[in-house]
N, CA, C and O atoms as a Maestro MAE file, in Angstrom:
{
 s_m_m2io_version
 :::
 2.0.0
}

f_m_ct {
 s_m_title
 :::
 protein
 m_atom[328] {
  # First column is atom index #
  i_m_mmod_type
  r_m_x_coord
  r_m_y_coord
  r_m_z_coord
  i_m_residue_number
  s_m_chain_name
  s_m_pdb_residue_name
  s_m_pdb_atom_name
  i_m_atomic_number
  :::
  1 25 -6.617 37.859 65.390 1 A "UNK " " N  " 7
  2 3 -7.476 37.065 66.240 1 A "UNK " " CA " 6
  3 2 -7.682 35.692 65.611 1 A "UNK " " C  " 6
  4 15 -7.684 35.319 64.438 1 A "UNK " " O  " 8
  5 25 -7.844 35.099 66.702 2 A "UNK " " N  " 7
  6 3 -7.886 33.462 65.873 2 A "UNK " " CA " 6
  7 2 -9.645 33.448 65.561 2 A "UNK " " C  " 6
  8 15 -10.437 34.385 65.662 2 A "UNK " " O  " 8
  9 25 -9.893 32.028 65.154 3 A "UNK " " N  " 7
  10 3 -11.565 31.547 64.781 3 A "UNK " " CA " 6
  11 2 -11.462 30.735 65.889 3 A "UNK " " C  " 6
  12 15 -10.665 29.802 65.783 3 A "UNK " " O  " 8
  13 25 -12.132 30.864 67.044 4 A "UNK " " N  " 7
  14 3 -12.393 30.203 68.102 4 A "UNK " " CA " 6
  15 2 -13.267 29.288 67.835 4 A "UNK " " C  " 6
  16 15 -13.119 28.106 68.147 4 A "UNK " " O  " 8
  17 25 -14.531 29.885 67.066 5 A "UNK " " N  " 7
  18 3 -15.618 29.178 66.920 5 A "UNK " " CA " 6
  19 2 -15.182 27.440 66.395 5 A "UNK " " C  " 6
  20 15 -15.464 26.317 66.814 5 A "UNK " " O  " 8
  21 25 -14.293 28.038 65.180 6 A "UNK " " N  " 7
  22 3 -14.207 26.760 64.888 6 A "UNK " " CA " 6
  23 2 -13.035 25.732 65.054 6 A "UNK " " C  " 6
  24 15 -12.972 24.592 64.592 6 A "UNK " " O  " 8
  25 25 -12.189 26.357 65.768 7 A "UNK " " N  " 7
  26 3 -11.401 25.755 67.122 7 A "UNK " " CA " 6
  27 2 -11.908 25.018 67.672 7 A "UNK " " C  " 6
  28 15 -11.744 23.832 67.383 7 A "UNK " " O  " 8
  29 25 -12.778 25.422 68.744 8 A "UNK " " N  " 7
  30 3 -13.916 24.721 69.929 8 A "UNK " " CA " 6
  31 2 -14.697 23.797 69.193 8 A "UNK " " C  " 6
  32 15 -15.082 22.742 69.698 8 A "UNK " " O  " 8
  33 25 -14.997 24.182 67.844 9 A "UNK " " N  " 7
  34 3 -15.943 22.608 66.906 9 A "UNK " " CA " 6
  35 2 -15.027 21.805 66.504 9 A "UNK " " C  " 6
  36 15 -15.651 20.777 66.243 9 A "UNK " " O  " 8
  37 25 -13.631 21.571 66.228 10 A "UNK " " N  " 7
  38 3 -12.844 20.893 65.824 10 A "UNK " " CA " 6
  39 2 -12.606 20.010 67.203 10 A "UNK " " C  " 6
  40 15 -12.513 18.783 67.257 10 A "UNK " " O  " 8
  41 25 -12.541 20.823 68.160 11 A "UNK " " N  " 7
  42 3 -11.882 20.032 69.576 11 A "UNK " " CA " 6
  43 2 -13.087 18.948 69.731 11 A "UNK " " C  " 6
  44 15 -12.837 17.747 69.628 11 A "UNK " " O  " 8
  45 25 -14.514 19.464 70.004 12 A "UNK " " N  " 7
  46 3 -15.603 18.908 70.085 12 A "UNK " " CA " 6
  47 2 -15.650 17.578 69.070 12 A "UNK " " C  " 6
  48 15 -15.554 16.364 69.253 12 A "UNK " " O  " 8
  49 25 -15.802 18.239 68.175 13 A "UNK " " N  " 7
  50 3 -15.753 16.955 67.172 13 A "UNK " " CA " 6
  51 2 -14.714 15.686 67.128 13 A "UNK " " C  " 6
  52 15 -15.064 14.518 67.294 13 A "UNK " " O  " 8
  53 25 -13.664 16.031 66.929 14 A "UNK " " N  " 7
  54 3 -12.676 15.218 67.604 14 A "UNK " " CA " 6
  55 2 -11.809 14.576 69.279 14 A "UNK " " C  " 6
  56 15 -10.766 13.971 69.526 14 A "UNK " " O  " 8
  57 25 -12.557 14.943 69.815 15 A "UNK " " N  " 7
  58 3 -12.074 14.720 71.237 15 A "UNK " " CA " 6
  59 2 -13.315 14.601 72.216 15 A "UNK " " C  " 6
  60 15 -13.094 14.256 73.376 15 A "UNK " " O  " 8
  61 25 -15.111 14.976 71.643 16 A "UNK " " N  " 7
  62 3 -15.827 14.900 72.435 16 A "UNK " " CA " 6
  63 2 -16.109 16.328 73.499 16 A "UNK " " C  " 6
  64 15 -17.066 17.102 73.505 16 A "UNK " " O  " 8
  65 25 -14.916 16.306 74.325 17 A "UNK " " N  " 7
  66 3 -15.276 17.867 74.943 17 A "UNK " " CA " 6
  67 2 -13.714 18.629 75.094 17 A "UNK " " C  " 6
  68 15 -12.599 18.127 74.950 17 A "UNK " " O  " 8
  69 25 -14.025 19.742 75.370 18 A "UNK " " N  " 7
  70 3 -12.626 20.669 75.865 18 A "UNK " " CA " 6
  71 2 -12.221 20.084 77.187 18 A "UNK " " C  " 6
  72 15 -11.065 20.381 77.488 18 A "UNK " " O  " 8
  73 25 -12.755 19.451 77.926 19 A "UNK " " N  " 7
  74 3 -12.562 18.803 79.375 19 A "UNK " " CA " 6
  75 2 -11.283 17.955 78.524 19 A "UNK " " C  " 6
  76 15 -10.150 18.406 78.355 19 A "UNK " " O  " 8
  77 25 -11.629 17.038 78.197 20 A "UNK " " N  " 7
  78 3 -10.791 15.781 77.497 20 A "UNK " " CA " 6
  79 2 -9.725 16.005 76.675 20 A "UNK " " C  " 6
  80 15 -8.701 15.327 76.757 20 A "UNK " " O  " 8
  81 25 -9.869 16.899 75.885 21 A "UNK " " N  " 7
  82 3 -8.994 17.996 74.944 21 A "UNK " " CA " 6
  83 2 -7.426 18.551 75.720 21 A "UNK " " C  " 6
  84 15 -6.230 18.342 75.516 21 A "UNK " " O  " 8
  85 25 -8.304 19.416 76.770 22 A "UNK " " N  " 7
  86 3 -6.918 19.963 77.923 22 A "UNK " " CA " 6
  87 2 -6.013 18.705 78.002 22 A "UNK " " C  " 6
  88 15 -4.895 18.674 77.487 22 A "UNK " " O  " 8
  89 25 -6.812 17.212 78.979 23 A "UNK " " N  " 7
  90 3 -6.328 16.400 79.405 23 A "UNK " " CA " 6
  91 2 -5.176 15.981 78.597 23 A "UNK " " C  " 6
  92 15 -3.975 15.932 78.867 23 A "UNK " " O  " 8
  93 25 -6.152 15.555 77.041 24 A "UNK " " N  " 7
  94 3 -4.917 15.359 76.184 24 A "UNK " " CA " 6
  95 2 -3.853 15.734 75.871 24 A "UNK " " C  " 6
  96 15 -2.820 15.079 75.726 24 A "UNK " " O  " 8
  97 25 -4.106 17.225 75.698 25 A "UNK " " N  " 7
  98 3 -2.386 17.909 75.208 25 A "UNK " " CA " 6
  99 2 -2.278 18.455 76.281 25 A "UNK " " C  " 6
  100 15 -2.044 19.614 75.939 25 A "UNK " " O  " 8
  101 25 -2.283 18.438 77.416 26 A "UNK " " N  " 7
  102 3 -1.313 18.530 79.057 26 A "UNK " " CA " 6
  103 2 -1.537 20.299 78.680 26 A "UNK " " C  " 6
  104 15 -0.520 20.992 78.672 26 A "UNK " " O  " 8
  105 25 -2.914 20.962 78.375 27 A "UNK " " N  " 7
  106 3 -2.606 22.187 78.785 27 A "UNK " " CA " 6
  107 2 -3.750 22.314 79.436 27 A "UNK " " C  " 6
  108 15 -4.690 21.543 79.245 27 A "UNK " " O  " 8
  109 25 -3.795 23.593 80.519 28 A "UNK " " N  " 7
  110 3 -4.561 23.387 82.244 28 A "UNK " " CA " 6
  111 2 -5.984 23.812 81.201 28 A "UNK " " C  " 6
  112 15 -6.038 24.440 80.143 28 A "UNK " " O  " 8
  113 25 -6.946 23.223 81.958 29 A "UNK " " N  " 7
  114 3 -8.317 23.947 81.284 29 A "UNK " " CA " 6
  115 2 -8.544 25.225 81.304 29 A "UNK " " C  " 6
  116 15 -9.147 25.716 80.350 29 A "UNK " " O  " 8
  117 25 -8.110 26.056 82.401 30 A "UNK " " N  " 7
  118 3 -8.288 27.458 82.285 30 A "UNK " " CA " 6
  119 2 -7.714 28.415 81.108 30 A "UNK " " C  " 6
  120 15 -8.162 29.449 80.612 30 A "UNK " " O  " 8
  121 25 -6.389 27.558 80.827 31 A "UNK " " N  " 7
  122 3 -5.763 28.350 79.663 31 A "UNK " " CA " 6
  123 2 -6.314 28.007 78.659 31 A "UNK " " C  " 6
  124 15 -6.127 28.776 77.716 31 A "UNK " " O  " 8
  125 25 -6.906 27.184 78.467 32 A "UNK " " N  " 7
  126 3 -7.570 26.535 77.237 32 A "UNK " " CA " 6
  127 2 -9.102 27.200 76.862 32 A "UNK " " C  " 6
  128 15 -9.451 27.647 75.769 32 A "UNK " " O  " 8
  129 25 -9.989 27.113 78.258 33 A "UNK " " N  " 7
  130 3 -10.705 27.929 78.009 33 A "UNK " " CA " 6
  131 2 -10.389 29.695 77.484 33 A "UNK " " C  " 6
  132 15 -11.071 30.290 76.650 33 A "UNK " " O  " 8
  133 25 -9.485 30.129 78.042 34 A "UNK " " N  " 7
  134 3 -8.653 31.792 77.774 34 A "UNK " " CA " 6
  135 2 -9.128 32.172 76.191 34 A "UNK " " C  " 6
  136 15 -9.633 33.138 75.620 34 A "UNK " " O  " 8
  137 25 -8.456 30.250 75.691 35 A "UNK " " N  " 7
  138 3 -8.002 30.672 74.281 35 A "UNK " " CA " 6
  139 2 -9.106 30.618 73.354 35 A "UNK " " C  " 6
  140 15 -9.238 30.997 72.190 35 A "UNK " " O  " 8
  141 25 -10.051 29.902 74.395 36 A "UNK " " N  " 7
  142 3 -11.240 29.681 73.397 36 A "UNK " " CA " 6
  143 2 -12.125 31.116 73.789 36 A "UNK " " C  " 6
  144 15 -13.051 31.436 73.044 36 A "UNK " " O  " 8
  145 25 -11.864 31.781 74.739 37 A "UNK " " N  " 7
  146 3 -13.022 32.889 74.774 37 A "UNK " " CA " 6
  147 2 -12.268 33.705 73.867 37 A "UNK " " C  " 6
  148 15 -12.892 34.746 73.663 37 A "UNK " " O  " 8
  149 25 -10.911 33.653 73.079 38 A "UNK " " N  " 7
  150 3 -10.820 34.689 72.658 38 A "UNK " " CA " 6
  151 2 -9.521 35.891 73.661 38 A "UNK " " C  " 6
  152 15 -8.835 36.805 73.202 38 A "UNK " " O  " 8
  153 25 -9.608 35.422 74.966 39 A "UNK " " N  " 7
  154 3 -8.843 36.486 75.966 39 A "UNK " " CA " 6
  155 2 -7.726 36.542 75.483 39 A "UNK " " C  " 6
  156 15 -7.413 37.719 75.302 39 A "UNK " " O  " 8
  157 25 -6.724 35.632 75.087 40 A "UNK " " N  " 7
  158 3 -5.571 35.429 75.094 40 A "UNK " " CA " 6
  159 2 -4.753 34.403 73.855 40 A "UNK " " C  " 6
  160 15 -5.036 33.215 74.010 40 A "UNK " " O  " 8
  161 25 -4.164 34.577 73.123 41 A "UNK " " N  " 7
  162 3 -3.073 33.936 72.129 41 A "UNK " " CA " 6
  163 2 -2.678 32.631 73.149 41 A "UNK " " C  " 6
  164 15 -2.519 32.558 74.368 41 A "UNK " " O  " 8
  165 25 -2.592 31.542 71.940 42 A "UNK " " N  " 7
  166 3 -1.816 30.629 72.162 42 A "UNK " " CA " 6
  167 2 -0.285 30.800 72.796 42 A "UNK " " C  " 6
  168 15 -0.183 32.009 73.004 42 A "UNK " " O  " 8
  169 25 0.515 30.377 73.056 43 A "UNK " " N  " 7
  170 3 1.754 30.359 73.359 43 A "UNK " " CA " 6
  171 2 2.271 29.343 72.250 43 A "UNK " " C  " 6
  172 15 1.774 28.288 71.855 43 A "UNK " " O  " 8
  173 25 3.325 29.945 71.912 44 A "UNK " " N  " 7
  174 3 4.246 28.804 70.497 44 A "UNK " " CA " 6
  175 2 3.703 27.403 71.166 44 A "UNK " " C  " 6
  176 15 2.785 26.789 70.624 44 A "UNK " " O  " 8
  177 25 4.331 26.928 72.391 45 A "UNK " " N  " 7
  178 3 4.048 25.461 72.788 45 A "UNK " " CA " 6
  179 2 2.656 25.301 72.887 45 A "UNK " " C  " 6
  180 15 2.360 24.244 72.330 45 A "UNK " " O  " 8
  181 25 1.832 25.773 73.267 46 A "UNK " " N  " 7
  182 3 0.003 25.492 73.510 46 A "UNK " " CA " 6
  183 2 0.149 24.950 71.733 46 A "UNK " " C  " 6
  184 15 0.002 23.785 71.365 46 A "UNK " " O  " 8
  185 25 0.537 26.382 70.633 47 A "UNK " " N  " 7
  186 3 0.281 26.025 69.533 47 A "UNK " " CA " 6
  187 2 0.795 24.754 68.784 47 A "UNK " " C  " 6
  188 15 0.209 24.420 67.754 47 A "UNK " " O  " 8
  189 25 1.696 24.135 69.173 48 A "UNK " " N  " 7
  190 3 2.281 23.189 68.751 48 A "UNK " " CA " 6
  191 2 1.493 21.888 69.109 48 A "UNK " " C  " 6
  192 15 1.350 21.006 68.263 48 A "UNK " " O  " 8
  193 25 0.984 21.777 70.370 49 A "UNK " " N  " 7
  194 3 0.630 21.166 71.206 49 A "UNK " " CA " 6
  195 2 -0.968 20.619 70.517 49 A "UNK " " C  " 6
  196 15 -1.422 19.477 70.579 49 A "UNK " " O  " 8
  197 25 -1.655 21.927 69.818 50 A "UNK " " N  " 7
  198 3 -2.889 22.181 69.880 50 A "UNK " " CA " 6
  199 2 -2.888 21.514 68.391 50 A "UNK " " C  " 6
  200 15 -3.749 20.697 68.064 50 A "UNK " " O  " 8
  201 25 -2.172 21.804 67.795 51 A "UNK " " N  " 7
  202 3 -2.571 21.632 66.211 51 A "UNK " " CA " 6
  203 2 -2.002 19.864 66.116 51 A "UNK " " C  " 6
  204 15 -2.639 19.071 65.423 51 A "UNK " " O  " 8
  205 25 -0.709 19.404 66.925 52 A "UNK " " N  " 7
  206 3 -0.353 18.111 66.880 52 A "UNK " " CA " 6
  207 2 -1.497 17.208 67.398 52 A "UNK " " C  " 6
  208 15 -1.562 16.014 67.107 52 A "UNK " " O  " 8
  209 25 -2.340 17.806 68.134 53 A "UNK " " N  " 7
  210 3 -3.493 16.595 68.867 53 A "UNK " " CA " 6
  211 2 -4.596 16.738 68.298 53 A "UNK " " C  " 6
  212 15 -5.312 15.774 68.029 53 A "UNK " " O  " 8
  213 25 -4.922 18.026 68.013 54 A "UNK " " N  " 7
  214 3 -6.297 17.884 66.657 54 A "UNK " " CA " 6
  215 2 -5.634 17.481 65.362 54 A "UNK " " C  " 6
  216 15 -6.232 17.917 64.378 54 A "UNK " " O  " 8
  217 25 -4.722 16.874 65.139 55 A "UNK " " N  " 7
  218 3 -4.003 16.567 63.625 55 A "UNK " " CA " 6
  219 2 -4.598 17.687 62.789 55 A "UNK " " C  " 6
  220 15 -5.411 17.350 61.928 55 A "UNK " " O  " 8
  221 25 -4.291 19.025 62.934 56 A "UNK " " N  " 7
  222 3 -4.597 19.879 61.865 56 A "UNK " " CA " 6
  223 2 -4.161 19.788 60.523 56 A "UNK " " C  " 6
  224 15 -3.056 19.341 60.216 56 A "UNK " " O  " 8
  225 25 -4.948 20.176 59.765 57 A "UNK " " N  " 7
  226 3 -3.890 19.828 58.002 57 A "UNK " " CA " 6
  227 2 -3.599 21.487 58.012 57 A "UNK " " C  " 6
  228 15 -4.160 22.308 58.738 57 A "UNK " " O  " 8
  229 25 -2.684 21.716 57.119 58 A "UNK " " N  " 7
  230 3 -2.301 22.792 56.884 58 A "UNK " " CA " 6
  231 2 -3.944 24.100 56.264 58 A "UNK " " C  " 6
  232 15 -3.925 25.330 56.217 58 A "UNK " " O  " 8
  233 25 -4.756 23.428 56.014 59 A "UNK " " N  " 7
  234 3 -5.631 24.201 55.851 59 A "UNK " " CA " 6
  235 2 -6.327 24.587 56.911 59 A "UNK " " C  " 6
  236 15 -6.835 25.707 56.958 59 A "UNK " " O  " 8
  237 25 -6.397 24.013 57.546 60 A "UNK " " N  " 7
  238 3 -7.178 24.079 58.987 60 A "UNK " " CA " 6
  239 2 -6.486 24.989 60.199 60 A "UNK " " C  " 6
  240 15 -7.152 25.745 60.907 60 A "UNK " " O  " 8
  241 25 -5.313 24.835 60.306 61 A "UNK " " N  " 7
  242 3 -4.612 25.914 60.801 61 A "UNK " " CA " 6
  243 2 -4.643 26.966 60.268 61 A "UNK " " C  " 6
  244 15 -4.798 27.967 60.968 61 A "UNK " " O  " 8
  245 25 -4.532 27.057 59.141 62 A "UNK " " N  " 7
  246 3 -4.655 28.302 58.660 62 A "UNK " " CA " 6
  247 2 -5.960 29.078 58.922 62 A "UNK " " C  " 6
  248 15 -5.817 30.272 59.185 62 A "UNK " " O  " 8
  249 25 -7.399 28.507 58.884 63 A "UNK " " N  " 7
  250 3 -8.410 28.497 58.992 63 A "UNK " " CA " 6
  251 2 -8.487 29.756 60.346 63 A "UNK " " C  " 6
  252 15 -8.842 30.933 60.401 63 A "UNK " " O  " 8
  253 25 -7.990 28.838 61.243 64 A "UNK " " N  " 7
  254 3 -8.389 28.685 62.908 64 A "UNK " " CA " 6
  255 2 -7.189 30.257 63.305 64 A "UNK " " C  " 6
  256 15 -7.467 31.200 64.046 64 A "UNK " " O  " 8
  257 25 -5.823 30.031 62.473 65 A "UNK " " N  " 7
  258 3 -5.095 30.748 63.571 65 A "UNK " " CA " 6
  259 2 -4.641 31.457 62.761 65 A "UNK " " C  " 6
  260 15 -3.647 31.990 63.254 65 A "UNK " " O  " 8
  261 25 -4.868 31.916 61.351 66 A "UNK " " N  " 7
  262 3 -4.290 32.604 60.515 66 A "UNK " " CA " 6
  263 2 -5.634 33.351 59.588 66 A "UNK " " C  " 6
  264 15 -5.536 33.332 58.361 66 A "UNK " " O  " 8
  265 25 -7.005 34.068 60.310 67 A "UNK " " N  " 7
  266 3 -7.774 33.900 59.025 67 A "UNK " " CA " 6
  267 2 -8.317 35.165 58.383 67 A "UNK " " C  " 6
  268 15 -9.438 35.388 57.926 67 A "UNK " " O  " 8
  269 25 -7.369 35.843 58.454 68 A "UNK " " N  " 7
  270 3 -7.267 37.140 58.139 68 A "UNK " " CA " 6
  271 2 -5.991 37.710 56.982 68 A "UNK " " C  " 6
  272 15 -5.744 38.835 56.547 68 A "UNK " " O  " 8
  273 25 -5.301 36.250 56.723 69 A "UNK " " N  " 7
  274 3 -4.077 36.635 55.988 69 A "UNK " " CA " 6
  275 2 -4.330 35.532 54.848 69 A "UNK " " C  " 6
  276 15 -4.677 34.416 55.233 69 A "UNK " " O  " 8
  277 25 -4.142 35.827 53.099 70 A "UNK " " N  " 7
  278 3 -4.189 35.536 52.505 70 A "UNK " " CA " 6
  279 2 -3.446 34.357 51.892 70 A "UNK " " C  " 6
  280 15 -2.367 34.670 51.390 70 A "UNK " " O  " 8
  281 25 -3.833 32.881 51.811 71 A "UNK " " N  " 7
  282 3 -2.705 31.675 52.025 71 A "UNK " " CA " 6
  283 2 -2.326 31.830 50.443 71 A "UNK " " C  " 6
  284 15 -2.961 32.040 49.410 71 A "UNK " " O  " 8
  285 25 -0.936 31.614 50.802 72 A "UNK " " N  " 7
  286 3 -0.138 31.707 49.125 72 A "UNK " " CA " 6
  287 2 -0.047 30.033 48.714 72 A "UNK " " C  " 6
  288 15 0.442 29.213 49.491 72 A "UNK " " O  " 8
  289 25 -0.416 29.791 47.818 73 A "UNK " " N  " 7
  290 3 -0.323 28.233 47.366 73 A "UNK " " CA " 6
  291 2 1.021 28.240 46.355 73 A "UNK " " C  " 6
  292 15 1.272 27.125 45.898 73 A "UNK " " O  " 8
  293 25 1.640 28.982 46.067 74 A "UNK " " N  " 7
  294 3 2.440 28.936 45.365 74 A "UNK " " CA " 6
  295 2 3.418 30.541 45.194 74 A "UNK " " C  " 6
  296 15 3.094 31.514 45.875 74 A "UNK " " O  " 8
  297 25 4.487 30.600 44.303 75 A "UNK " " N  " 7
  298 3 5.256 31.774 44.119 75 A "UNK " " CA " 6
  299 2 4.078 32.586 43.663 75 A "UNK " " C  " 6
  300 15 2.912 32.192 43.659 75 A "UNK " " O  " 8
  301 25 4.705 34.291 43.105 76 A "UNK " " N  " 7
  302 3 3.721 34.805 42.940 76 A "UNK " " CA " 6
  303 2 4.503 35.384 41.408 76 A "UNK " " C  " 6
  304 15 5.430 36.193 41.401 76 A "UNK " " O  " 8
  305 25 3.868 34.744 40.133 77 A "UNK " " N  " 7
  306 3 3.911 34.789 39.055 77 A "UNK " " CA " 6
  307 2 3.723 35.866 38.212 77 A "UNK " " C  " 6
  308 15 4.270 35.982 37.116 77 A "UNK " " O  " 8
  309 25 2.577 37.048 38.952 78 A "UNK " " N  " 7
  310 3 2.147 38.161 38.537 78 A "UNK " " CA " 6
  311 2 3.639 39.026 38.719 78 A "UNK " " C  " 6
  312 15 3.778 40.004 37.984 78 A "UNK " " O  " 8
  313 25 4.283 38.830 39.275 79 A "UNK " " N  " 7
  314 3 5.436 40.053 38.701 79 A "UNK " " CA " 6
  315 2 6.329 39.432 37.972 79 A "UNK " " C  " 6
  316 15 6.708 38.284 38.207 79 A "UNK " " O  " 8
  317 25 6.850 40.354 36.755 80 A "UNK " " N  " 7
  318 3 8.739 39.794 36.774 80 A "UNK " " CA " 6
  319 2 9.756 40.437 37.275 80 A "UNK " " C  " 6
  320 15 10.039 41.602 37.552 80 A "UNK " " O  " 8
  321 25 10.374 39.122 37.342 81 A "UNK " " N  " 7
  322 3 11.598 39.243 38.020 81 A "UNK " " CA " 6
  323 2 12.883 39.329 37.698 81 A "UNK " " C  " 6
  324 15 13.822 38.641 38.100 81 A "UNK " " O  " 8
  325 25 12.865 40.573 36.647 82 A "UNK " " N  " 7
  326 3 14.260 40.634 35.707 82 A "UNK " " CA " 6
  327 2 15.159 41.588 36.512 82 A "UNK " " C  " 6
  328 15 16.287 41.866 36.105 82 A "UNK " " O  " 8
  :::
 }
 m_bond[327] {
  # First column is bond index #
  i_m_from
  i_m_to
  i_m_order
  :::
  1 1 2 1
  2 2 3 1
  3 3 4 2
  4 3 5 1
  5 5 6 1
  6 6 7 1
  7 7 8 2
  8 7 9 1
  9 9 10 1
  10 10 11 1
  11 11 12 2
  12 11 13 1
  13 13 14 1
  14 14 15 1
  15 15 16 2
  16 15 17 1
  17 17 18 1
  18 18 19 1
  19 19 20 2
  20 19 21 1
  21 21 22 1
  22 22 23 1
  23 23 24 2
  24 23 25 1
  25 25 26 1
  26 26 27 1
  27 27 28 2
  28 27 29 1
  29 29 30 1
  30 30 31 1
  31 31 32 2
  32 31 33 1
  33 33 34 1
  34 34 35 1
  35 35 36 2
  36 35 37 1
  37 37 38 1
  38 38 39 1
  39 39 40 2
  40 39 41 1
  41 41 42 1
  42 42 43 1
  43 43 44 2
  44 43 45 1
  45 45 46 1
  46 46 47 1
  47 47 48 2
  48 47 49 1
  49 49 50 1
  50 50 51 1
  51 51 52 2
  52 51 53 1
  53 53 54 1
  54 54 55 1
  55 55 56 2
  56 55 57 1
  57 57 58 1
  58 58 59 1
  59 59 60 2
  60 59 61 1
  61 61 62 1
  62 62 63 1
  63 63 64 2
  64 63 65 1
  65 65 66 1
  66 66 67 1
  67 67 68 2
  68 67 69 1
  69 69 70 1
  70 70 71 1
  71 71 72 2
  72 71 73 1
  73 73 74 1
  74 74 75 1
  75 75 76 2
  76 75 77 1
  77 77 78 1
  78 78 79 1
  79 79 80 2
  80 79 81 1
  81 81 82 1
  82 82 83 1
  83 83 84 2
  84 83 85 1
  85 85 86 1
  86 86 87 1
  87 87 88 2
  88 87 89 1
  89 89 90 1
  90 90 91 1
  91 91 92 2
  92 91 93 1
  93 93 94 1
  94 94 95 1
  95 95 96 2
  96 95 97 1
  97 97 98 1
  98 98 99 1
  99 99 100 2
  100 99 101 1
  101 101 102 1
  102 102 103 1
  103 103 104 2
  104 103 105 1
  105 105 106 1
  106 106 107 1
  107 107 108 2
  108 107 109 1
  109 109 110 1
  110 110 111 1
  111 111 112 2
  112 111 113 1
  113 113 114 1
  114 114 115 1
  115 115 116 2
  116 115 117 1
  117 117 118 1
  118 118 119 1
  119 119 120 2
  120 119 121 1
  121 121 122 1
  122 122 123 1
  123 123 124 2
  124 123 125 1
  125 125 126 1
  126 126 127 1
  127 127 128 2
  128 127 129 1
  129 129 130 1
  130 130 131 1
  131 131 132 2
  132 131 133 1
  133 133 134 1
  134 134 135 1
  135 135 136 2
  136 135 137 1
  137 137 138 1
  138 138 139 1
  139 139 140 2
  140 139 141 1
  141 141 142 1
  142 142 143 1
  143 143 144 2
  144 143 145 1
  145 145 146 1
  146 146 147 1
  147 147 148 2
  148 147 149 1
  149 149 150 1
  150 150 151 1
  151 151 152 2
  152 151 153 1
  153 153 154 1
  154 154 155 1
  155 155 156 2
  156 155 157 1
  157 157 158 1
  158 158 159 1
  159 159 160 2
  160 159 161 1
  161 161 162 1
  162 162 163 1
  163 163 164 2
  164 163 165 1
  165 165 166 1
  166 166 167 1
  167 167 168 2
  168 167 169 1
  169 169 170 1
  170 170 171 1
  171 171 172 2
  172 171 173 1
  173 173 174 1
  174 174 175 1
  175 175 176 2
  176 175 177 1
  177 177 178 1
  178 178 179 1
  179 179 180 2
  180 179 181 1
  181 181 182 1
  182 182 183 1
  183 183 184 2
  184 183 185 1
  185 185 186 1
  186 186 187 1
  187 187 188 2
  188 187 189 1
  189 189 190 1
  190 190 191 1
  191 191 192 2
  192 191 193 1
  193 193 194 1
  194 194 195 1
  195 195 196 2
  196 195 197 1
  197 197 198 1
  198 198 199 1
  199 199 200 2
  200 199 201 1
  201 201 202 1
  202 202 203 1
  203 203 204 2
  204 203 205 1
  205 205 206 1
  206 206 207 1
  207 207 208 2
  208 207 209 1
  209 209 210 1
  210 210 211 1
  211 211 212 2
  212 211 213 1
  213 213 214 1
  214 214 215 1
  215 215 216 2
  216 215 217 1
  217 217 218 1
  218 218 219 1
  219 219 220 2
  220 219 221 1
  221 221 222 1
  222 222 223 1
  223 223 224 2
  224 223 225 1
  225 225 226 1
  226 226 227 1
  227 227 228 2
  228 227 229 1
  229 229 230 1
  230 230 231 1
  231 231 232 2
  232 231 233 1
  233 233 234 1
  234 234 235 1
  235 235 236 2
  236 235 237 1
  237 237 238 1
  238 238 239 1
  239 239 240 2
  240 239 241 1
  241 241 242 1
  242 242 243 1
  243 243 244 2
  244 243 245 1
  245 245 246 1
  246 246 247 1
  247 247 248 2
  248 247 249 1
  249 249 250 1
  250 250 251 1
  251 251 252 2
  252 251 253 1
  253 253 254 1
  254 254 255 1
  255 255 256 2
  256 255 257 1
  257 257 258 1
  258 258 259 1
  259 259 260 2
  260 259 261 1
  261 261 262 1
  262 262 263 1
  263 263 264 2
  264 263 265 1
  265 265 266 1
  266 266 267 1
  267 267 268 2
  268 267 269 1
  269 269 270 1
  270 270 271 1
  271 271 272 2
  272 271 273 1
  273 273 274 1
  274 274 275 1
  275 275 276 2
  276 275 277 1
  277 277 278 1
  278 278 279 1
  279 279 280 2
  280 279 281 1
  281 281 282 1
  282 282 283 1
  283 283 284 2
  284 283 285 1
  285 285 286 1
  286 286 287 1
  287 287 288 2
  288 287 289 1
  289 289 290 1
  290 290 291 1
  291 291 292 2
  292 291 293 1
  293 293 294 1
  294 294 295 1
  295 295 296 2
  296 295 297 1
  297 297 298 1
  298 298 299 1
  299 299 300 2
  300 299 301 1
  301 301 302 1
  302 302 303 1
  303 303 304 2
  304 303 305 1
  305 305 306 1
  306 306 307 1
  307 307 308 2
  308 307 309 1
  309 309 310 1
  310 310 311 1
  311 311 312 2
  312 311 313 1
  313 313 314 1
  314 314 315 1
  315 315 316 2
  316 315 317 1
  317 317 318 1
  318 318 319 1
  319 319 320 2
  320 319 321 1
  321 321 322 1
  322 322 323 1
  323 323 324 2
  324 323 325 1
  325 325 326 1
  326 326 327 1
  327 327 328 2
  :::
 }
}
């Protein structure tokens, strides 16, 4: 499941409202609302769409659409690899 909550505060904050938001990245308000109640997953393009017009940083996506999975900042050093 994504973080809607702070989806919908990112859009807000940066764009003013979800009205203006849709307009911007050409997706219909109904689907937009969908994604913000939670009903329904992005589509690859919504997602592309969504993270290019809120200029997400890689943390922030992760935040919003990934926040249940542990972000790797690097290899993972704790094993070897002989």
């Amino acid at each position: 499941m994504i973080d809607v909550v702070l989806l919908r505060t990112l859009i807000v904050q940066r764009h003013k409202s979800v009205r203006r938001f849709s307009e911007v990245c050409q997706i219909s308000d109904r689907q937009l609302c969908k994604i913000l109640a939670g009903q329904v997953l992005p589509s690859l393009a919504s997602l592309q769409l969504i993270t290019h017009h809120l200029c997400l940083s890689q943390h922030e996506f992760h935040q919003i659409f990934l926040p249940h999975i542990p972000m790797r900042m690097g290899p993972d050093l704790s094993k070897n690899n002989v």
